[in-house]
N, C-alpha and C positions, 0 to 999 in steps of 0.2 A: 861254325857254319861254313859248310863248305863254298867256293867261288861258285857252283851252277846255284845256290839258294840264293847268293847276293845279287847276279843276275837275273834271275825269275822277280825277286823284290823291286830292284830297281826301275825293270821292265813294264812292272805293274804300276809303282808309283810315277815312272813317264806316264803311261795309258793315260793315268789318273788326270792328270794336266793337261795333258791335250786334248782331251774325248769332249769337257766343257767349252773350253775355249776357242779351239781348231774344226774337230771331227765334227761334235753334233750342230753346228752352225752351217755344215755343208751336206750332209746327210740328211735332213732337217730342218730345213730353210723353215721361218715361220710365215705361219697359216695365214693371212691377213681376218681379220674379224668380218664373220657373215652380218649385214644389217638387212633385218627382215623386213618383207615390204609392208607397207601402211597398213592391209586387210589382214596380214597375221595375225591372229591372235594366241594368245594364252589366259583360260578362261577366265574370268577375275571370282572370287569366291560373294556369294552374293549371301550379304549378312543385311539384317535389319539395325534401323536406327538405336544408337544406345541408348539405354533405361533413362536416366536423365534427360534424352532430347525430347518436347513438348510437341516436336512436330512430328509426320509421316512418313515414315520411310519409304525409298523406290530403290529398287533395286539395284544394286552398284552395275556398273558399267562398263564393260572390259577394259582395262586398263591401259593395253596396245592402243583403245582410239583417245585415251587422251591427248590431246593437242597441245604442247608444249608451247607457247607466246615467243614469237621469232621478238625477241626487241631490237630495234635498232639502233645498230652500234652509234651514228651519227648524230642521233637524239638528244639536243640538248634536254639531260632531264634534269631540275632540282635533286640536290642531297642535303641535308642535316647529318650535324655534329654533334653528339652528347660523350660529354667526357664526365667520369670522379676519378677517383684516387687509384682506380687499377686499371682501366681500358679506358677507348679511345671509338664509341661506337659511332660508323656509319649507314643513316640509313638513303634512300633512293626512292625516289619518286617512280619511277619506271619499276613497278611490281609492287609498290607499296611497303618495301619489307628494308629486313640489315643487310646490307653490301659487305661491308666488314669489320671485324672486332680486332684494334689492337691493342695487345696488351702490354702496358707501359713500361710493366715492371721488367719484363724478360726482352732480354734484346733476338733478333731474328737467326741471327750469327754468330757464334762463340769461336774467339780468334784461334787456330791450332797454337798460336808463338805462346809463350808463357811472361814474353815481356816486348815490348815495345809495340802494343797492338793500337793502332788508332779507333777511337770511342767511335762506334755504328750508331746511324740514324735513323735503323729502321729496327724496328721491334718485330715480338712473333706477333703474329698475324692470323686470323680464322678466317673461313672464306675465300681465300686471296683465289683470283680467278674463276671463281664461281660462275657462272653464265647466269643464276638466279639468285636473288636475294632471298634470305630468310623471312617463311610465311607467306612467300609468293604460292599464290592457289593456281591448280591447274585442273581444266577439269574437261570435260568428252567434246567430241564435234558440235557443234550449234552454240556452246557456252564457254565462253573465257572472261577470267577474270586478268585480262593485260590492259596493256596501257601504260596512263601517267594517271598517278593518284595526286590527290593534295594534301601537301605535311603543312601539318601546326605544331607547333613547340609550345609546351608548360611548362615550364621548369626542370624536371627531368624527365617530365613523360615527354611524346609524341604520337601524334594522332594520323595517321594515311585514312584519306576517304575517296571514294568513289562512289558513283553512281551508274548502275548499267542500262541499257535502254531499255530492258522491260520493267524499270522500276526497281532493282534489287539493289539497295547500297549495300555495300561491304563498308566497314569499320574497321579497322585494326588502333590498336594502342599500345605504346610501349613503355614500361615505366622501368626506372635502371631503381637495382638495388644495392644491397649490400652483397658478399664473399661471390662476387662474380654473376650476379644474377641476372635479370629480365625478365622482370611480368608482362607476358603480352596475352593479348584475348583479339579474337575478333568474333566481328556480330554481322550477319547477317541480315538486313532489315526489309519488310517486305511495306514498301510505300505505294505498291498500287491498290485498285480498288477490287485487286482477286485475287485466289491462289498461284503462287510462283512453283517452279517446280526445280531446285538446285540438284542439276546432276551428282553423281560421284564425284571427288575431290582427292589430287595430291595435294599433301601441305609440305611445302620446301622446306625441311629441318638445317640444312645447311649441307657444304660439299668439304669433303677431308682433302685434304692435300699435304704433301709432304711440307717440312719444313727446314727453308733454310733451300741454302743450293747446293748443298750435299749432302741431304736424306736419300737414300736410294728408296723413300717409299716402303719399304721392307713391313712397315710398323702401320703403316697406314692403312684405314679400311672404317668397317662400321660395325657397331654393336650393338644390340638388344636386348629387352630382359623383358619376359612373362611372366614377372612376380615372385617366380619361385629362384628359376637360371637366368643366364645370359650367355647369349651365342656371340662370336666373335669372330667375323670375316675379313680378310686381310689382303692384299694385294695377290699373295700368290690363288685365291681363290680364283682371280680374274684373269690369271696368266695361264692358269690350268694348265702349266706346264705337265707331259705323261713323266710317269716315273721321278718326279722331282726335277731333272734337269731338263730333258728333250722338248721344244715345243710344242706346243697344240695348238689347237683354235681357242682364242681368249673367247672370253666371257664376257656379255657385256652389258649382264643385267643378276641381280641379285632379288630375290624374295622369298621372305620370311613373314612367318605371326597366321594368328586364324582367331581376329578379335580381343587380341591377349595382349600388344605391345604396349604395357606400360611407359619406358619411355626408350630412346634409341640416341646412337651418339655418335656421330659421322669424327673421327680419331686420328691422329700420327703418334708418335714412341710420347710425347709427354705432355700432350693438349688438347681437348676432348671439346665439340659443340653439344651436350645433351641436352633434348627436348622432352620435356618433362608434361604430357597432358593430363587434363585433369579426369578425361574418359579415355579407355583405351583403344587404341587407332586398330582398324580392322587390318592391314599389311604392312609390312617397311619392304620399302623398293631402293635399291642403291645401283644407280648407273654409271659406268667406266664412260669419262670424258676425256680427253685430249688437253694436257697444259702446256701452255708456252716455253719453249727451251729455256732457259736460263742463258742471262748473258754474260756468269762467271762459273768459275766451279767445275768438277768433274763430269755434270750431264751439259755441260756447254758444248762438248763437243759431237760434232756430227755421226759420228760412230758409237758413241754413248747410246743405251736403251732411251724412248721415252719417257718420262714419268704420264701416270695416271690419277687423276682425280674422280671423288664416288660422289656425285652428286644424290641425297639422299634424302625419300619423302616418307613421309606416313597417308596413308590408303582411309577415306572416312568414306561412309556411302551418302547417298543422294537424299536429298530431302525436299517435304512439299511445304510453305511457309506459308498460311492463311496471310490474311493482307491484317495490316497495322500490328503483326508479331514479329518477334525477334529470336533468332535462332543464336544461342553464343557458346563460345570452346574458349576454354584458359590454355597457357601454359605459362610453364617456368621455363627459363631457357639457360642454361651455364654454360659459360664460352671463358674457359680458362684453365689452367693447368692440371692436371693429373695430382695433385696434391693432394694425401690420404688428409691430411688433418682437417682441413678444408669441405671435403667433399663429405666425409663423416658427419661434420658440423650440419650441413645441408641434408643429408640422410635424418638425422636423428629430427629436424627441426618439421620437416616435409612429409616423415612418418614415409620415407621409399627405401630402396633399394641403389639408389645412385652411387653410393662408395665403390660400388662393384664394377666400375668403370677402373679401379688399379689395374682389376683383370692380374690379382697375383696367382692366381692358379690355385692346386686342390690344395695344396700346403700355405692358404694365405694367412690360416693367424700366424704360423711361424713369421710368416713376412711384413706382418704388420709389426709381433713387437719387436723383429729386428729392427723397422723402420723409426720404432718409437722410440727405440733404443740408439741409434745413432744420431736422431736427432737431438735428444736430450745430453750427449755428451757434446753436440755441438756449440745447443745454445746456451748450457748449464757450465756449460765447464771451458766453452771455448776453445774446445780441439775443433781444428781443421776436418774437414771432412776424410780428406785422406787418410788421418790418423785415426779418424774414429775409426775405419773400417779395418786398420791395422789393430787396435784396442779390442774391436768386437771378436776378428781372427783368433788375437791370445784367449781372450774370455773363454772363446766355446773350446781351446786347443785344449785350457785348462781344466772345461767340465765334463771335457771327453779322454781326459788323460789316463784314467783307472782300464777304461776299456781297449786303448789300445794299446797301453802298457802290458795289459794282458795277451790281447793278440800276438806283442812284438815277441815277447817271451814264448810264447806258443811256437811261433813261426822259427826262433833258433833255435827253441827244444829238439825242433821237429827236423832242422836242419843239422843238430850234431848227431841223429837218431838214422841218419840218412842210410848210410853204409849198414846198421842192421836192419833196417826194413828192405836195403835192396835184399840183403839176401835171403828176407823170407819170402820175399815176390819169387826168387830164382829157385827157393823150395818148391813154393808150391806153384810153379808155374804149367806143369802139366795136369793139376786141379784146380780149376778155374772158381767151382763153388765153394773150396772148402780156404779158399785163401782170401777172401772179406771177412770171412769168420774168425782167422787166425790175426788177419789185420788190425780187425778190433780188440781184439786178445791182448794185443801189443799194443794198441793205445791204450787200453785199459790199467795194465800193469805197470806201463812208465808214467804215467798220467798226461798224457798228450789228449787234447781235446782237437781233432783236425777241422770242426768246425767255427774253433774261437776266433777263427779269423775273420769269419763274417759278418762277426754279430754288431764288434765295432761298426761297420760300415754300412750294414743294416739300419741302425740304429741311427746314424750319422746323416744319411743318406736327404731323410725330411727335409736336417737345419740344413744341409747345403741346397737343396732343390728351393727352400724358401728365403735363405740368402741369395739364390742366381737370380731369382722372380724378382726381389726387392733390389736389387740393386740394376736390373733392369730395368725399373721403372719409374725408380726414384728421382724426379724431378732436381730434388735439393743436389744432387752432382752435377746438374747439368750447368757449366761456367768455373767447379770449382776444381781449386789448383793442388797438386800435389807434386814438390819437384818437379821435375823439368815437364811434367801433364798438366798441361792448359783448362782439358774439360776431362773429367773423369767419365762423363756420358759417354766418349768419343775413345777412340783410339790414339795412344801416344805418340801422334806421329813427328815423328823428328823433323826430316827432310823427304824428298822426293830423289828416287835415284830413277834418273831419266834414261830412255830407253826400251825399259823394261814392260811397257807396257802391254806384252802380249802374256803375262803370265796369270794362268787362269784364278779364278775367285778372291786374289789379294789383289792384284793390280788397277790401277785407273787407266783413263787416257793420259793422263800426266805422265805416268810412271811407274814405282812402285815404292808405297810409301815406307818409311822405315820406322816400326813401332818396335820400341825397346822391352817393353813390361813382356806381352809376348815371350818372345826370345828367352827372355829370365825365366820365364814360368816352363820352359820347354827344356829348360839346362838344370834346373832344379829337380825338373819331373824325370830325367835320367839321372841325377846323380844320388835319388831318393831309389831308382828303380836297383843301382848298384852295390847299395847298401843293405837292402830289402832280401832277404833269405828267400830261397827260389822254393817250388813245393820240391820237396826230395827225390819223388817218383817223375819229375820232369824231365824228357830227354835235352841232354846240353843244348843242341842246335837251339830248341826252344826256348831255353832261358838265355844263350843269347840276343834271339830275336826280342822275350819280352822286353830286356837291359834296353834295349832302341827304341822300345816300340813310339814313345812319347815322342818322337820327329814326326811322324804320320798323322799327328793330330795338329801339327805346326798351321796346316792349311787352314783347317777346320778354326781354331782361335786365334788366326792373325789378326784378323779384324774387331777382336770384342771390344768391348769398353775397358778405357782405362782403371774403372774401379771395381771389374768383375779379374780383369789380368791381374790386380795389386793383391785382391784376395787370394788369389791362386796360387802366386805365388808368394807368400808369406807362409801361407797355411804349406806349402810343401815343404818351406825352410825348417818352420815347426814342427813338422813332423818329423825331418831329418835329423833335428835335435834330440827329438824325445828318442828316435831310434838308438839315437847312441849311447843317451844314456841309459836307457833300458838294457840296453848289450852289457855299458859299463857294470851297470847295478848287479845282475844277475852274474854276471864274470865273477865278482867279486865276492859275494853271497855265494855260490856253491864251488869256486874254483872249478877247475876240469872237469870236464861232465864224464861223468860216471854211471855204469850200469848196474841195479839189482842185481845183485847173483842167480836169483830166481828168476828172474824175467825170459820172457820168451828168446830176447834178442842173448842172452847168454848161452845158450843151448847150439848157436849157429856160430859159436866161435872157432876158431881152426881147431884149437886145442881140443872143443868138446866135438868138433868130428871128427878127430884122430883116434880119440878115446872112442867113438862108436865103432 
């Protein structure tokens, strides 16, 4: 590669760094969020009462004039505690509903040190910052269901009641179950002596929020499913950033479903609130709110992005309640981890679709029985989580071995073959059609297949896309240690090397952290690319661009998780191996490679043009 290539490269990879972090933040400035006035609307879809409800439907309501219940911060309001064996639920008089869910098992923070971390007192947490509690109703001008309810405690249920001044109690009940659950229902009751008329309703499913105090939110957002799919909205839907990096005007409302929402599930990377109704809600609405800075951690700092939380409801229409009836709604409610085995159990038991909350993507059985598969070597056999994913690496290196043993051999057939196919390109380079035809001629004869290179990887391609999905979202990593990696969920960050903090997409306000796996995986992926037999017909400058090219993607995986970089690089080490011995093997097996005397490439020898 000549010096003007290395500086046009260079050139570009500066741009690259700056244009993120420097240029498009002054080019660019961002949009502040439009908030529409009170009388805007967007029209709300006006569906009738569902088949089950006994009562009269009126027309839903537009959704712009529902009135959200200002509560007051100052209000001394009652709360209730119910605790079992896995959370820590609080509910609130002021809305009647959950405040928030901790869950006891998981702590909120996972130390980066690998030793000497001091035990945390504060667990993950659902809800945290919420403005509303869960099954807080909200519903059109003239009608709110706010205030202060009164709680009663039974044992493990809890009961929120109220009474409104034309007569209409509201009910709500909560009863805690078993693998994370919550039965709650409310009723409707109509105690005057004539027909009520219950506008349209949001029912408050709960608000996602990042977890921990340094989630960048990335993974956070809300999900849905219409029995068949599930759509899955995330942070950057509301950042609507143009072109993936440059700002826009954020978003600051989400809606989905047309009488379909089975159930919906306000989410971050490993913890999920889903609301499970027993009829299905006519919209899911998810609003971007404003959370409190953090008072440690990399968004503590004033120049750090916001974080954002999706406060998220389900859409039911309005109803008319004769007097002495009862209008009533179930749900199930799950407020706990992203756990396939877990949520399965609840799927299979509930006769839904709730596992679908892994959200592993279109290759999700491969990702399941990878998951089932590392789990069973964890808790069967008592390897470290680390190790399993090193155990799972060799398994598939080992069941993919025949195909890319075949490619390697292909690719240095095709690399000793080099020198005679250049010079049937150089033949037939002033007949352009008749020289694919002669090319194949010459694969044919030496028996070189120029597409066996793909098929390995073709083929490969599923188990790794369903290996990156699984272990992306495998909870069971998140806390466990692997050498000097504290959480496998997380990146292996070492230390902080201060200073640095203006360099684009690795860096913090801290710093810039120093993850080791990364690097490994980045040194391996070159020294895999130098091994690796280049295509023949390649110009130099080219292959040795490709020989580099795995630096350029440095940016791109400095931040992954520790147990996505571990697999990465092991499986390159593996494969570096097999390369060699496949070189070995076949070195040995045919000695010096050798041409047919008939073969096409024999006819272009100096000798047989001398003789022509």
């Amino acid at each position: 590669m000549d010096r003007k290539s290395i500086i046009v490269i260079v050139a570009c990879m500066g741009l690259m760094f700056l244009w993120s972090g420097v240029l498009v933040p002054k080019l660019y400035p961002p949009v502040p969020a439009k908030t529409p006035p009170p009388d805007a609307t967007n029209a709300g879809t006006t569906a009738q009462s569902p088949t089950s409800s006994p009562s009269t439907a009126t027309p839903v309501t537009s959704p712009s004039a529902f009135i959200r219940p200002a509560f007051a911060t100052n209000l001394e309001a009652p709360s209730v505690v119910l605790t079992n064996e896995n959370a820590r639920y609080t509910f609130t008089a002021l809305g009647g509903g959950l405040s928030e869910i901790a869950l006891v098992k998981y702590p909120e923070v996972v130390s980066h040190h690998r030793k000497g971390a001091p035990p945390t007192s504060s667990f993950a947490a659902l809800n945290v910052n919420a403005q509303m509690p869960v099954l807080a109703l909200v519903g059109s001008e003239g009608w709110q269901e706010d205030g202060v309810f009164d709680l009663t405690r039974t044992g493990n249920t809890l009961r929120a009641e109220k009474t409104l001044a034309d007569g209409l109690r509201i009910v709500k009940e909560f009863q805690l179950g078993t693998n994370y659950l919550v039965h709650a229902s409310v009723r409707f009751e109509n105690t005057a002596n004539h027909p009520l008329t219950v506008p349209a309703q949001e029912w408050v499913i709960g608000t996602a929020t990042p977890m921990g105090t340094d989630d960048d939110g990335a993974a956070t957002g809300i999900m849905w499913n219409d029995g068949a799919k599930q759509q899955d909205t995330l942070t950057a839907y509301f950042e609507n950033k143009r072109f993936g990096c440059m700002p826009g005007t954020p978003r600051t409302e989400y809606r989905g479903g047309a009488s379909n929402v089975v159930w919906a599930a306000p989410h971050n990377q490993f913890f999920a609130f889903v609301a499970m109704p027993d009829t299905p809600a006519l919209e899911i609405v998810a609003r971007a709110i404003d959370l409190p800075r953090p008072l440690t951690g990399r968004f503590s700092f004033t120049n750090s992005p916001a974080r954002k939380g999706f406060e998220t409801t389900l859409v039911y229409p309005g109803l008319t309640i004769e007097p002495g009836k009862t209008v009533e709604r179930k749900f199930n409610l799950y407020a706990g981890p992203k756990e396939y085995s877990t949520l399965a159990s609840i799927a299979g038991r509930l006769a839904n679709t709730v596992d679908l909350v892994m959200d592993f993507g279109f290759f999700g059985f491969i990702s399941k029985a990878l998951l089932l598969g590392m789990n069973w070597l964890h808790s069967a056999l008592s390897i470290p989580y680390g190790w399993a994913i090193i155990v799972i690496t060799i398994l598939l290196k080992i069941i993919f071995w025949p195909l890319t043993a075949i490619s390697t051999r292909s690719a240095k057939r095709m690399a000793d073959m080099a020198p005679q196919l250049k010079a049937l390109q150089e033949k037939y380079k002033d007949d352009p059609q008749k020289l694919p035809a002669k090319q194949w001629e010459f694969y044919r004869e030496n028996k070189i297949n120029p597409m066996s290179g793909c098929l390995p990887m073709l083929v490969q391609l599923p188990v790794f896309f369903g290996l990156f999905s699984m272990l992306r979202t495998a909870i069971e990593l998140r806390g466990a240690h692997f050498l000097w990696t504290a959480d496998l969920s997380k990146a292996d960050t070492l230390f902080m090397i201060p200073g640095l903090s203006f360099i684009p997409f690795i860096s913090t306000p801290e710093g810039l952290p120093f993850n080791l796996l990364p690097i490994l995986y980045i040194a391996s992926a070159i020294w895999q690319t130098h091994i690796t037999p280049m295509s023949p017909g390649m110009d130099p400058a080219q292959q040795k661009m490709m020989r580099w090219m795995p630096l350029m993607f440095l940016v791109i995986l400095y931040n992954f998780s520790g147990g996505l970089a571990l697999y990465m690089t092991v499986n390159n080490l593996l494969t570096i191996l097999q390369t060699k011995i496949t070189k070995t093997t076949a070195a040995r097996a045919s000695g010096s490679p050798t041409l047919p005397p008939t073969s096409t490439a024999s006819v272009l020898t100096p000798a047989n043009k001398k003789k022509k």
